[in-house]
C-alpha positions as semicolon CSV with decimal commas, in nm:
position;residue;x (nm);y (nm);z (nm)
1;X;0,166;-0,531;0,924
2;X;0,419;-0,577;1,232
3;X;0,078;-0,535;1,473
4;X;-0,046;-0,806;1,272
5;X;0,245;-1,057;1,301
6;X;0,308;-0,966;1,680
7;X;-0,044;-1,095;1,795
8;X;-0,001;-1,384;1,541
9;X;0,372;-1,455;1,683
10;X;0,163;-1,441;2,051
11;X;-0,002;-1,708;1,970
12;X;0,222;-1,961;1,783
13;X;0,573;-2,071;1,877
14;X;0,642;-2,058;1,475
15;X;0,992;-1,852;1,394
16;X;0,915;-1,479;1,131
17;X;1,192;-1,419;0,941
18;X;1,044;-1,178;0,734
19;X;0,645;-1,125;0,742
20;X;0,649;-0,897;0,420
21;X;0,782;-1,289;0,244
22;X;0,440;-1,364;0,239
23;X;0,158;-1,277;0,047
24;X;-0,071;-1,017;0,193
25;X;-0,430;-0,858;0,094
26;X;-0,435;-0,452;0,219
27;X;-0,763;-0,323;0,189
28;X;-0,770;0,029;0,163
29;X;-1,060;0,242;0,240
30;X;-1,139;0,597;0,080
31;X;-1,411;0,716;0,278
32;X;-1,634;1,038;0,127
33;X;-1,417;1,370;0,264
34;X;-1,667;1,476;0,492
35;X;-1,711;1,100;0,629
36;X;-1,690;1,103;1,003
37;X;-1,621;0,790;1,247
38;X;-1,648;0,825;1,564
39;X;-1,551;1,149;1,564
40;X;-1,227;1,070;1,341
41;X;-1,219;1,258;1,008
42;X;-1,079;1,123;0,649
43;X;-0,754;1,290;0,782
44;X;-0,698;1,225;1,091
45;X;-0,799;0,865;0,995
46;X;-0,531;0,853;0,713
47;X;-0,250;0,960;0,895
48;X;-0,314;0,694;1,178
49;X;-0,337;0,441;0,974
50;X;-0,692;0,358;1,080
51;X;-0,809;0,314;0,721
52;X;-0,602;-0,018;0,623
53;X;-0,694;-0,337;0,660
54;X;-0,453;-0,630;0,641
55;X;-0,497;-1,001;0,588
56;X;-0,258;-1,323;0,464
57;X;-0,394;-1,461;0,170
58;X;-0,506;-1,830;0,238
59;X;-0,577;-1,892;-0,150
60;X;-0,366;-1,744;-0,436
61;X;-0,612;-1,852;-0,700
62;X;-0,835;-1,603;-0,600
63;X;-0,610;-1,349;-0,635
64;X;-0,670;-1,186;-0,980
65;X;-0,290;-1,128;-1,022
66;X;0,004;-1,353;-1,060
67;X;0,220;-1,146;-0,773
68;X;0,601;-1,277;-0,701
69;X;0,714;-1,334;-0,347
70;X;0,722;-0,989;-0,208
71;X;0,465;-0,831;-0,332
72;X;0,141;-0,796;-0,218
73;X;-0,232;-0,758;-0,350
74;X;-0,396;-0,445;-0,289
75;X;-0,793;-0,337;-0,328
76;X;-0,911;0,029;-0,292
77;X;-1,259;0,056;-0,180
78;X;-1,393;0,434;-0,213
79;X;-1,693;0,630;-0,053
80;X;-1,866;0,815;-0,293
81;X;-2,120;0,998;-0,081
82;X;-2,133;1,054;0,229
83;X;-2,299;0,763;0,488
84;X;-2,269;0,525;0,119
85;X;-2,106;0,200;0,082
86;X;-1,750;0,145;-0,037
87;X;-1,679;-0,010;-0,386
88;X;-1,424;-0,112;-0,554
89;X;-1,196;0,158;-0,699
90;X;-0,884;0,030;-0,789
91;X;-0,714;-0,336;-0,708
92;X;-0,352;-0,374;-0,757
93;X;0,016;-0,500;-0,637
94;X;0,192;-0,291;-0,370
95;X;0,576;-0,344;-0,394
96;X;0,701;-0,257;-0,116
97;X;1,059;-0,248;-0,181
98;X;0,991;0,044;-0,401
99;X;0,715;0,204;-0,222
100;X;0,507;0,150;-0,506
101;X;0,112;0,086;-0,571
102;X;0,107;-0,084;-0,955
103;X;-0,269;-0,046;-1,002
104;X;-0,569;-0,081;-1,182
105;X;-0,853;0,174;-1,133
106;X;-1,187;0,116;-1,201
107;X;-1,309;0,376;-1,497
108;X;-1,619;0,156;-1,563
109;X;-1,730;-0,151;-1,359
110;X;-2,019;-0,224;-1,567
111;X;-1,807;-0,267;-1,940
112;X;-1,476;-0,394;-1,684
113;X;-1,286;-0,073;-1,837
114;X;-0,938;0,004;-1,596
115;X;-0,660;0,232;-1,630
116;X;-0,346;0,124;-1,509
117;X;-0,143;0,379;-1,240
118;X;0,164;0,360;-1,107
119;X;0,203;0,540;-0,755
120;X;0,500;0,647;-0,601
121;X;0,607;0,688;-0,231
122;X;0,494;1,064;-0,144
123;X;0,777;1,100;0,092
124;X;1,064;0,904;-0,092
125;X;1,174;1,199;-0,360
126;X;1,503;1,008;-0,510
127;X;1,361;0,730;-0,700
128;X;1,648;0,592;-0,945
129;X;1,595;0,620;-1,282
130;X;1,586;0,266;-1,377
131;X;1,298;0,218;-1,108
132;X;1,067;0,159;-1,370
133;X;1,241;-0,143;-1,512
134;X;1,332;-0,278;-1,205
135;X;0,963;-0,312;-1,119
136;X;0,884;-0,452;-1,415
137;X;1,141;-0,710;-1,440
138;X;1,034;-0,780;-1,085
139;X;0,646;-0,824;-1,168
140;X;0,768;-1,078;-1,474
141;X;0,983;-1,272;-1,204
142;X;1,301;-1,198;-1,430
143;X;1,434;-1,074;-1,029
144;X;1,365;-1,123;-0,673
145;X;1,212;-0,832;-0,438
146;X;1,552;-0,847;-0,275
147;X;1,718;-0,735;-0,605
148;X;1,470;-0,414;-0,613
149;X;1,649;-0,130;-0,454
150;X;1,527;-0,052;-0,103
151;X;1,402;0,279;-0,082
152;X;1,112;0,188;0,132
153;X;1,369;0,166;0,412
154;X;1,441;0,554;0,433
155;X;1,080;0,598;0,541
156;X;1,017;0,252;0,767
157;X;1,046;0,269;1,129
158;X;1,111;-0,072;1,165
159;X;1,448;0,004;0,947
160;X;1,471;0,307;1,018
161;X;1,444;0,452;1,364
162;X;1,465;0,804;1,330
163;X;1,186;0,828;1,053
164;X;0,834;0,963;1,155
165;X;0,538;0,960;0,974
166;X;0,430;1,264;0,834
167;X;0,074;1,441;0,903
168;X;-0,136;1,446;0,615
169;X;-0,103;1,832;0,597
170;X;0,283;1,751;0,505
171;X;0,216;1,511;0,232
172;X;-0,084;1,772;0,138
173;X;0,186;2,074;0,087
174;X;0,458;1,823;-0,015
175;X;0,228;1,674;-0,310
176;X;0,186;2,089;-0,377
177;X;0,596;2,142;-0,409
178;X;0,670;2,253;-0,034
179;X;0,946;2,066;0,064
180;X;1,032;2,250;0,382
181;X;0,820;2,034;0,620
């Protein structure tokens, strides 16, 4: 996102308070485990970031969500088999605030079936315990992203300098109860 709104900022004069104000698409991409491109596998590709695409959206009616200033719409496209295409496995709202994905995964595309699933930051461990309602108060506009609490920021390196991203083999044994990465 910052990569994004330093080339924009390169080539406009306009002042960014805030680029995660406005409303964002991230594209996602799950490619097939063994997927390989150019010579980069699913988890080396992860870590780095390489898998994410991100876009402003020009037109909020064609955004199947009603998403309040600060959130953003996600779509997850997955690899099913190797050298296939990517469809569409989940779409969504990322909050970033919380570090949360609120989506909806596809369970059947041809009957339009989803299951909705809430995912949580795998490095942030102290969520508070009204999280929950916050983010749903937030999604019904009842408050603004700045009233969420920002536990993004422990795990940001734009707010916080000290924090490094963690390989995918840490949030592998982390996800598996090792916390002593």
């Amino acid at each position: 996102m910052r990569k994004h709104y330093n080339s924009w900022k390169e080539e406009t004069d306009e002042a960014v308070n805030n680029p995660w104000r406005d409303l964002h698409k991230f594209i996602i991409y799950v490619p097939h485990p063994e997927q390989k491109y150019e010579n980069v596998t699913l988890e080396e590709g992860l870590t780095k970031g390489y898998n994410i695409e991100v876009e402003p959206v020009k037109n909020k009616a064609q955004v199947p969500y009603t998403i309040p200033e600060g959130g953003h719409f996600v779509v997850v496209l997955k690899q099913t088999r190797l050298d296939s295409d990517f469809k569409i496995a989940a779409t969504g709202i990322f909050i970033r605030p919380l570090g949360v994905l609120s989506l909806d995964v596809v369970i059947d595309p041809e009957v339009g079936e989803y299951q909705p699933l809430l995912i949580k930051h795998p490095i942030i461990r102290n969520y508070p315990e009204d999280w929950q309602q916050k983010l749903t108060l937030f999604l019904n506009k009842e408050i603004r992203a700045e009233d969420l609490p920002n536990l993004v920021g422990y795990v940001d390196q734009s707010v916080n300098r000290d924090y490094r991203s963690p390989s995918w083999n840490e949030i592998f044994l982390s996800s598996k109860g090792f916390a002593g990465f």
